[in-house]
Wavefront OBJ file of the C-alpha trace (Angstrom):
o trace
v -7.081 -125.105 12.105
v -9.821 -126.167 14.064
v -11.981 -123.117 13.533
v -11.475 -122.955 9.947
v -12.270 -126.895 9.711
v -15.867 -126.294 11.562
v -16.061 -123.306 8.710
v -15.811 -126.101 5.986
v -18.080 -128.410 7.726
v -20.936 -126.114 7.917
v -20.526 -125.552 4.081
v -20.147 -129.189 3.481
v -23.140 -129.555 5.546
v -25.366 -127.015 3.399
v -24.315 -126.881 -0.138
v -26.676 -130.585 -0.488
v -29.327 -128.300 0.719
v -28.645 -125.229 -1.458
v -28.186 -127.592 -4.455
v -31.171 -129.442 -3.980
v -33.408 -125.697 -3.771
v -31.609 -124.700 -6.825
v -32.752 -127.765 -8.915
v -36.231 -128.542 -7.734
v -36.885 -124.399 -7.470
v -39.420 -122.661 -4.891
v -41.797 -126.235 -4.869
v -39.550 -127.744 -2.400
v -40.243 -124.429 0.014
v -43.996 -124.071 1.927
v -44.651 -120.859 -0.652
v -47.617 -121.037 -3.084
v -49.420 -118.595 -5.141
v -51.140 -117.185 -2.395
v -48.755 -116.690 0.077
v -45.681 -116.417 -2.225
v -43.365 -114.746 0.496
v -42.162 -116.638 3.779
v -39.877 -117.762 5.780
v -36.900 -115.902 3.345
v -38.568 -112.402 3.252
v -39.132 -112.957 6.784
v -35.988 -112.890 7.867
v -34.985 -110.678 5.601
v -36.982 -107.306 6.848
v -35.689 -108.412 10.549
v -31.463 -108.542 9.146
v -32.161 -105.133 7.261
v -33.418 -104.020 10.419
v -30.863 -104.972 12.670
v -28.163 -103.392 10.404
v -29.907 -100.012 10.556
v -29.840 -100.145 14.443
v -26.134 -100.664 14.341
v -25.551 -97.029 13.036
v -27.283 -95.943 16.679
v -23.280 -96.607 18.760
v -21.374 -94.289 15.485
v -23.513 -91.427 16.002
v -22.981 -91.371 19.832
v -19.404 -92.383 19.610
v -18.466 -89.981 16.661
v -21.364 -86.929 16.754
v -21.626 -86.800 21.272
v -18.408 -87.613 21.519
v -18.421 -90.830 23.900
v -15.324 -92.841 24.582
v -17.715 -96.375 25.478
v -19.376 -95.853 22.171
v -16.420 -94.734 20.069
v -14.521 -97.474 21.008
v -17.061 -100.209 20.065
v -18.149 -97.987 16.976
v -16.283 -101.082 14.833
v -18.316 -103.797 16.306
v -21.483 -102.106 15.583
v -20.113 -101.917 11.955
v -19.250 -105.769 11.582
v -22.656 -106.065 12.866
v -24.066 -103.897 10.031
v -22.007 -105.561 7.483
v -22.994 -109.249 8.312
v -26.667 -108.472 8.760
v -26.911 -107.083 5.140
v -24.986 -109.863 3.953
v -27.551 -112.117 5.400
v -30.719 -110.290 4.381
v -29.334 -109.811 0.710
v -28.701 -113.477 0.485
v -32.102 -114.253 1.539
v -33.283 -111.834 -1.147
v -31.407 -113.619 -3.275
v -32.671 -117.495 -2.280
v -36.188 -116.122 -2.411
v -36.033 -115.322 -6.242
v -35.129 -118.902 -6.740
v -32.543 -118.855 -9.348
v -29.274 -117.025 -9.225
v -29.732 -114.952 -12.970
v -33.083 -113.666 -11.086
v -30.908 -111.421 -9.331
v -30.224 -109.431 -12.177
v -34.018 -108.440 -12.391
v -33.325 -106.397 -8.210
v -30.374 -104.597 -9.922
v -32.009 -100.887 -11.077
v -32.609 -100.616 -15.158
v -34.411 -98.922 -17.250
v -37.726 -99.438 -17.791
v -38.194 -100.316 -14.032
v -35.959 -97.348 -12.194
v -36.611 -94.864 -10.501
v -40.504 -96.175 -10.222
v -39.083 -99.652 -8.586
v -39.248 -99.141 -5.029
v -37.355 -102.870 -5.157
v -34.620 -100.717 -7.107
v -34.139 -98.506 -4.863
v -34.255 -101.140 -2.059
v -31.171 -102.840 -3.856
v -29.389 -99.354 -4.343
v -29.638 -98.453 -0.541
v -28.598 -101.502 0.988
v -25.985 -101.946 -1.289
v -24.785 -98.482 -0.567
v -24.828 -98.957 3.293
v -23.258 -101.836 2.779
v -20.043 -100.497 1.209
v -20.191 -97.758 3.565
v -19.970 -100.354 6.547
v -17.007 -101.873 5.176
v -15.162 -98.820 3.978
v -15.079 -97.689 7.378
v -14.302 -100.972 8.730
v -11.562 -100.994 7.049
v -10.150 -98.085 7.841
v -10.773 -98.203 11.770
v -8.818 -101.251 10.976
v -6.043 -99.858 9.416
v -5.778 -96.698 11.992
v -6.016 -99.293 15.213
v -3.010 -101.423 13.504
v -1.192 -98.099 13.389
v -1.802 -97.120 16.496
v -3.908 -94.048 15.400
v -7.365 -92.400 15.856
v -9.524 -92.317 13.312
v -9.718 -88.363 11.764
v -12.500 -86.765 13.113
v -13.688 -85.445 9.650
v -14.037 -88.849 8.587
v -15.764 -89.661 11.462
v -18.643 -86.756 10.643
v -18.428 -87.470 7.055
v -19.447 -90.981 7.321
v -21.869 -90.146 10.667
v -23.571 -87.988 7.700
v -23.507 -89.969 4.491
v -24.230 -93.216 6.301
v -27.280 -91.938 8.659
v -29.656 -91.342 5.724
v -29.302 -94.374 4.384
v -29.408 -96.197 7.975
v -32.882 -95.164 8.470
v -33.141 -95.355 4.344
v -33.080 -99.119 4.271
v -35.506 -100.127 6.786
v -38.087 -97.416 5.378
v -37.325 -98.457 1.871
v -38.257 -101.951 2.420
v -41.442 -100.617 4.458
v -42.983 -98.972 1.520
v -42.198 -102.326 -0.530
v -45.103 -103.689 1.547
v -47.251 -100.492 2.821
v -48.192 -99.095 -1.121
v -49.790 -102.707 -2.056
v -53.475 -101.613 -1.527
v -54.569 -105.092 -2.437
v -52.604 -105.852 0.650
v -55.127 -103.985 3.317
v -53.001 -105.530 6.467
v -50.095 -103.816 4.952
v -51.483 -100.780 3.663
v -50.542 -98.576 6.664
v -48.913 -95.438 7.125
v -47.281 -96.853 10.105
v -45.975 -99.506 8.426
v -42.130 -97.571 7.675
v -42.377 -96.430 11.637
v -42.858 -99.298 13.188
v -40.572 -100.932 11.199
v -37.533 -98.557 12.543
v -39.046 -98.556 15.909
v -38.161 -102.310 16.246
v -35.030 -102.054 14.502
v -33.666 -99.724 17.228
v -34.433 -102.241 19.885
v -33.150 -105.479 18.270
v -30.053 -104.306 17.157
v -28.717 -102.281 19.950
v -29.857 -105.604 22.485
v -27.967 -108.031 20.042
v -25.049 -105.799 20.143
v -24.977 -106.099 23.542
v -25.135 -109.591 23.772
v -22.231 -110.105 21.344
v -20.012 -107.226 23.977
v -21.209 -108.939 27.388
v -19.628 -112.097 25.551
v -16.245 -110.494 24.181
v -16.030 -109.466 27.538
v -16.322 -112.710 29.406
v -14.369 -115.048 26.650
v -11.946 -112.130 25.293
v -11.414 -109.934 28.129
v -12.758 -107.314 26.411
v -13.277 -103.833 28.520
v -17.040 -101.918 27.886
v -17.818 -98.979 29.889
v -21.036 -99.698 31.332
v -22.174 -96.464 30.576
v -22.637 -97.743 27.365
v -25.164 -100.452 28.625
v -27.300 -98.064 30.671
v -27.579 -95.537 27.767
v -28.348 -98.093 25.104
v -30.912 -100.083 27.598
v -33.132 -96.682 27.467
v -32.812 -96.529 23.512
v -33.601 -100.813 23.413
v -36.721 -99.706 26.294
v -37.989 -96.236 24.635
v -37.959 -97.952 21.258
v -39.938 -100.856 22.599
v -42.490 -98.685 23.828
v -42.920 -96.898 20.756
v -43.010 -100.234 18.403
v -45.783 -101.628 21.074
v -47.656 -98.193 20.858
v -47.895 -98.128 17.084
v -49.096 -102.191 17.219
v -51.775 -101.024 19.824
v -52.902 -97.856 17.821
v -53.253 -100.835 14.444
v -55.161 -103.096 16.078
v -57.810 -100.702 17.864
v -57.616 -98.988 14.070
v -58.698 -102.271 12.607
v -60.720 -103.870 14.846
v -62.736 -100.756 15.700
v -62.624 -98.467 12.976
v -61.999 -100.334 9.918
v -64.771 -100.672 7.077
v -62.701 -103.127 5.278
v -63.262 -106.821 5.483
v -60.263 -108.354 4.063
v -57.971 -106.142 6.046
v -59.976 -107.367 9.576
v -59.834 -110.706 8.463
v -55.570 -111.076 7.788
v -55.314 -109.017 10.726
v -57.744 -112.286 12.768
v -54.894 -114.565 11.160
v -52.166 -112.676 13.335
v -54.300 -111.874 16.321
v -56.851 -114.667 16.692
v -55.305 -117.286 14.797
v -57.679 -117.993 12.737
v -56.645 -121.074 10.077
v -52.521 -120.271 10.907
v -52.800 -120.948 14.810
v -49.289 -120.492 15.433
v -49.220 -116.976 13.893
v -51.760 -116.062 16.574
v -49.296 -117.562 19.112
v -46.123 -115.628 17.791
v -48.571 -112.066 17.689
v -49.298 -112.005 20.861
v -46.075 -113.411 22.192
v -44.603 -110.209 20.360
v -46.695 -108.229 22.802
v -46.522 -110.313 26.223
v -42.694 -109.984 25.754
v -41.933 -106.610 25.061
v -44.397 -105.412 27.422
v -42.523 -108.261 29.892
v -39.565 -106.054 28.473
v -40.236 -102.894 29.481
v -41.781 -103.765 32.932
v -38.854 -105.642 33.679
v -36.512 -102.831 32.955
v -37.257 -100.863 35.774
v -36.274 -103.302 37.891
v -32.217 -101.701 38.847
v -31.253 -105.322 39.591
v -31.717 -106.012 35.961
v -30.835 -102.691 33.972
v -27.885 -102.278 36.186
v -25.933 -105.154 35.940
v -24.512 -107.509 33.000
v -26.168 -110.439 33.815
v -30.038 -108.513 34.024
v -28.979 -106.785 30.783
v -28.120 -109.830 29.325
v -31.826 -111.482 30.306
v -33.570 -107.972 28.824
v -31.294 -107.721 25.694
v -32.389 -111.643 24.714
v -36.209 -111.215 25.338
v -36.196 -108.240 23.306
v -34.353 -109.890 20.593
v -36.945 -113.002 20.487
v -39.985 -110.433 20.775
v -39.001 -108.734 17.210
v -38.083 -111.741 15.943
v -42.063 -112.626 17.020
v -43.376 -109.208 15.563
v -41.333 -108.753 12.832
v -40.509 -112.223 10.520
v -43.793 -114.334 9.778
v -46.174 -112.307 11.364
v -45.685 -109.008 9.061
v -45.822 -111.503 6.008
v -48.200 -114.100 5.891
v -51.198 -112.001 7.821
v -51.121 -109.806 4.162
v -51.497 -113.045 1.508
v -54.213 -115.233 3.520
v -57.152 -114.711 2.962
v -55.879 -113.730 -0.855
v -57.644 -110.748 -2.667
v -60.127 -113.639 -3.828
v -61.000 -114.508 0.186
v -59.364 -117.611 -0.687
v -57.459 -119.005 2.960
v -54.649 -121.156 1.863
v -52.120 -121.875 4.477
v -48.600 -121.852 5.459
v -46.299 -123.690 7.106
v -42.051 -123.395 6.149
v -41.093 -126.986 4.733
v -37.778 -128.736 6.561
v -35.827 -127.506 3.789
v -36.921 -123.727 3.764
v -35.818 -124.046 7.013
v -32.575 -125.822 6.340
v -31.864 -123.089 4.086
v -32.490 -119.985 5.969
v -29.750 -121.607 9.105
v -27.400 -122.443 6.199
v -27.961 -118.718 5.036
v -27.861 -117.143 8.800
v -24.655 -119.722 9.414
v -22.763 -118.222 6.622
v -23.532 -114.666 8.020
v -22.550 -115.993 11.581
v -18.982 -116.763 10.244
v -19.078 -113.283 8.714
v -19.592 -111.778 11.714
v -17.044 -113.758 14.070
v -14.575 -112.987 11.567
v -14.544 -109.605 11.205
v -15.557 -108.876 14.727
v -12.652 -111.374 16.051
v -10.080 -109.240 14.036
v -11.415 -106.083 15.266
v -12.115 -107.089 19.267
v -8.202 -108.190 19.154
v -7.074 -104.654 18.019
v -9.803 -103.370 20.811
v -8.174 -105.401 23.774
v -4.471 -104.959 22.749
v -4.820 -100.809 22.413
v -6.753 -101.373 26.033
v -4.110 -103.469 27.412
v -1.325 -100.975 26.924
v -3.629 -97.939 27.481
v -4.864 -96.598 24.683
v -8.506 -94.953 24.524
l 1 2 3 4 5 6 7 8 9 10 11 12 13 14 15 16 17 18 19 20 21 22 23 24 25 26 27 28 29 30 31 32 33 34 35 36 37 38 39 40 41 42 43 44 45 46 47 48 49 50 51 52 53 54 55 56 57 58 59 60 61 62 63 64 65 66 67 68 69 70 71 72 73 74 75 76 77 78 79 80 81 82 83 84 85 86 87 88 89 90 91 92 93 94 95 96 97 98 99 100 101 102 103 104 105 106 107 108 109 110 111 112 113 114 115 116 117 118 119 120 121 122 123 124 125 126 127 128 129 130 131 132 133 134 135 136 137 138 139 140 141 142 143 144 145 146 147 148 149 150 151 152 153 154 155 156 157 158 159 160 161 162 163 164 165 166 167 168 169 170 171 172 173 174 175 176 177 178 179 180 181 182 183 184 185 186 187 188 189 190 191 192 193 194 195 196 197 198 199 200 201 202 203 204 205 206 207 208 209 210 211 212 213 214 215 216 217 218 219 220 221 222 223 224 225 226 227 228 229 230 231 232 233 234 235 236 237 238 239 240 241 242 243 244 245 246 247 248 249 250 251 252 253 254 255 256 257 258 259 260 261 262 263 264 265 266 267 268 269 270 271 272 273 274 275 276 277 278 279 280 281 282 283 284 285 286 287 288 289 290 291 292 293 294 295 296 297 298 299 300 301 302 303 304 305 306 307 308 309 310 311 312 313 314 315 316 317 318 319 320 321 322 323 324 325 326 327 328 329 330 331 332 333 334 335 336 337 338 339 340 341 342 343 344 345 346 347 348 349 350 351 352 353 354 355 356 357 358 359 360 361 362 363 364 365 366 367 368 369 370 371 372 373 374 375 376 377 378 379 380
């Protein structure tokens, strides 16, 4: 009872704060007509990338056949599941009103042209896909089963494609707006996924080295080793594609707007705290990868533990504000207007992250006690 009472207490706690949005509308939020996405779309393009990392432990579980990974194959689902859930309810706080929900769902005269359409059709896709399969790894664990292999590669290949799908999708949102110069990148969609692969694998680790010292839960730590070179080879790539940006815009570029929202990230200027989060992005993750060669740290839990958490706060740095505001300020007018998230913008997007939270430790409590119990009588 006492878990399902701190449940209701967090909703108690939030609903005020929900209510309150829903009546006074996006003027209680730090959001103008300049900068008219923040903290909410923010968080939203880091979720939608952590649920396309998850996909990373199916494919070498199911497709390579490992045991580690095709054992904790589920968990990387219920991570899936709950970070969609969270990114589409941001999605749906940012349009401010409920019925403005409709307006993502694809119709004519929008689809196909609406890459926001399509946005909405592949993370609502992926979605079901997730929990389909949860499902039935579910139901074959209760019975005692393995899951049939030609679901396995049936859902390895449906699901993949729209994996990588969602993350690029919600790339080109941003990348096509040419009155957007910061954004309008080719590299954009790949550095996007680059990220993705080295947040979500590291907070999937996290959540196992926990399961395994509260639930007794069993990981083969051939599992860690293999996915600290995806989290580290990812890193590298996302930090390579930031480098090859800024010497792009700062050396190259011909465009004035786009080298002054790129000074509000890197230098800055009027935002100073967005300068501050840029280049924390980079001090971390290269802190990341230096510190991964280091065998006292990539070889046991408690170093993997360290790495997996400053690579989770270094996208979190280089992939929330700083890939949104930089784009609105200065405004296609060179107008600077500024942005800071109000108290209740920020009340709103824990209350949103909470409710994904109890997601998560639901279905990933039902599924790690089907995990231990086959373990505990021996079966892999």
């Amino acid at each position: 009872m006492a878990i399902h009472g701190l449940y209701l207490w967090i909703f108690v706690q939030h609903a005020p704060i929900f209510l309150g949005s829903d009546a006074g509308g996006m003027i209680v939020t730090g959001m103008n007509n300049s900068v008219p996405w923040g903290l909410y779309i923010a968080f939203f393009i880091f979720w939608v990338g952590v649920a396309a990392a998850a996909i990373m432990f199916g494919l070498a579980g199911y497709v390579f056949h490992h045991k580690g990974f095709k054992e904790i194959a589920v968990i990387a689902e219920v991570q899936a599941i709950a970070a969609i859930l969270i990114a589409m309810m941001l999605l749906f706080v940012d349009v401010g009103r409920p019925i403005r929900t409709l307006i993502l769902m694809p119709q004519l005269p929008n689809f196909p042209q609406s890459i926001l359409d399509w946005d909405f059709i592949v993370l609502s896709t992926y979605l079901i896909l997730n929990i389909l399969a949860y499902i039935y790894v579910l139901k074959k664990m209760l019975a005692g089963q393995e899951p049939s292999i030609k679901f396995e590669h049936a859902f390895m290949v449906i699901a993949a494609p729209f994996a990588i799908g969602i993350h690029t999708v919600t790339a080109f949102i941003s990348q096509a707006l040419v009155a957007r110069p910061y954004w309008h990148s080719p590299l954009l969609a790949p550095r996007y996924v680059a990220t993705a692969f080295a947040s979500g694998p590291a907070l999937l680790l996290l959540i196992l080295l926990i399961a395994e010292s509260r639930m007794g839960l069993k990981v083969d730590f051939d599992v860690y080793k293999k996915t600290v070179y995806v989290i580290v080879g990812s890193l590298v790539i996302g930090l390579y594609f930031t480098l090859s940006e800024v010497q792009e815009i700062f050396w190259y570029t011909t465009e004035p707007l786009k080298r002054a929202q790129a000074s509000v990230l890197f230098f800055g200027k009027h935002i100073w705290w967005l300068g501050f989060l840029g280049w924390l992005w980079v001090i971390l993750g290269v802190a990341a990868v230096l510190l991964s060669f280091i065998p006292s740290i990539r070889n046991t839990r408690k170093g993997i533990a360290i790495l997996s958490t400053i690579v989770i706060v270094a996208v979190i740095c280089e992939k929330t504000l700083t890939i949104v505001v930089p784009a609105f300020t200065p405004d296609s007018l060179g107008q600077v207007v500024g942005y800071v998230p109000t108290p209740i913008e920020v009340a709103i997007t824990v209350g949103v992250h909470a409710i994904g939270f109890i997601v998560y430790a639901i279905l990933a409590r039902a599924a790690l006690k089907l995990l231990i119990q086959r373990q505990s009588v021996g079966h892999t």
